[in-house]
Phi, psi and omega in degrees: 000132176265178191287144182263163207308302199307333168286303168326268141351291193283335198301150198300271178232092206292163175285312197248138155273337190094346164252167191272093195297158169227244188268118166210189181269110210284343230227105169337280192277022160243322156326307183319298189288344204259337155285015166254318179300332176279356152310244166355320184264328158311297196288325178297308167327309161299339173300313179295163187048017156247065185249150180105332235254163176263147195327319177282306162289342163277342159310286172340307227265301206305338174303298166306314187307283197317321180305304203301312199294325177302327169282329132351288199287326193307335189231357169268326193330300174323283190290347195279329192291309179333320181278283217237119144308335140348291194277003179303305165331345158223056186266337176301300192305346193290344175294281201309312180308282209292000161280299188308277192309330174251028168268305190298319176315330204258313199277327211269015157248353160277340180289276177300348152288326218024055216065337186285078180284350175297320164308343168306318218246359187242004173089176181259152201263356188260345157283089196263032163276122194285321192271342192253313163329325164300310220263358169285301187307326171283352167266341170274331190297305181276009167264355152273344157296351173263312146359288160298326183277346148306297179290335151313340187255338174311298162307329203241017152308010186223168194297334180263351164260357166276321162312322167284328149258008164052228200283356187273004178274276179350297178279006164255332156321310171261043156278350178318315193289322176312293185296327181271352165297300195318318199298302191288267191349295171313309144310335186274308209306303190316318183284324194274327206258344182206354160274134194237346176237175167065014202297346213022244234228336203290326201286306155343275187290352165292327193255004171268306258251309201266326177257016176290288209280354174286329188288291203278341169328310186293312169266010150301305194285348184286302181301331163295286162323335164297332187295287219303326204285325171345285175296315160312320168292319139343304215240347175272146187285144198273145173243000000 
């Protein structure tokens, strides 16, 4: 039977995908390592066109940026794989990415804490505005609802927590989709409402980032109901 698109497509890393993989790299811990360089080659990217900035927000920002583009690639892979047989081949990686986004995710809020984690939530004093004082603190409130819904699917990223929860893995798995609202929410307030320097390189690819994968999601999935509506007329008895 096949798997339907929302599993396919939204879950973090599906078990069975439904294609016929082709050449990747089969070897974990060669997945592992090599998102972290590509990590590492995100955050250094993220970096440029921000001199001037102190160190603890351009770290942050570039962390945080480099987290998003991992979630990204993490939810086109699926519908993009539907099109190019090709890309089937990295459906395997979407475990190792979606570890990677929520390692970059974990530094880029100790990076900006600096232990005092309470400045997320009671606002900034420079913001003398009551709504905007607020509405910093509902953006961090929902970047730690992502934040959790990141480590949970991190944690439950492996073969003894899909045994162990059975169908109840699957449906924790697409919480991803959940997590790429929580994420654009988060980032959209932070960008438009209270960064006024240092956007670098990141304000582009956030609305390239975000109308990528929302586009192709709607027509992965379009597409799949069409498959699917196909096949059923195919299988109805003629009268």
């Amino acid at each position: 039977m096949e798997q339907p698109f929302w599993i396919l497509a939204i879950g973090f890393w599906p078990s069975d995908s439904g294609f016929k993989a082709g050449t990747t790299v089969k070897n974990p811990f060669l997945r592992t390592l090599l998102t972290f360089v590509l990590s590492a080659a995100l955050v250094w990217f993220f970096t440029l066109g921000r001199q001037g900035l102190h160190p603890i927000h351009l770290w942050n920002r570039a962390l945080a940026d480099a987290a998003y583009v991992l979630l990204c690639l993490i939810l086109v892979i699926g519908p993009l794989a539907q099109f190019a047989p090709s890309v089937s081949a990295l459906l395997p990686w979407r475990r190792e990415l979606g570890v990677g986004f929520t390692a970059l995710a974990i530094a880029h809020v100790l990076v900006y804490a600096q232990g005092d984690f309470g400045r997320f939530f009671v606002g900034q004093e420079q913001h003398q505005s009551f709504l905007l004082h607020n509405a910093f603190a509902a953006a961090n409130w929902i970047g730690l609802l992502a934040l959790i819904y990141a480590i949970v699917l991190a944690l439950t990223s492996n073969d003894a927590s899909q045994r162990l929860l059975g169908r109840g893995w699957k449906f924790l798995q697409q919480q991803s989709y959940t997590l790429f609202i929580l994420t654009l929410l988060h980032a959209g307030l932070l960008l438009y409402l209270f960064i006024r320097e240092g956007f670098g390189l990141f304000r582009p690819l956030f609305w390239l980032g975000g109308l990528a994968t929302v586009s192709l999601q709607l027509v992965g999935y379009t597409h799949t109901v069409y498959r699917q509506a196909q096949r059923r007329s195919r299988h109805q008895p003629r009268t």
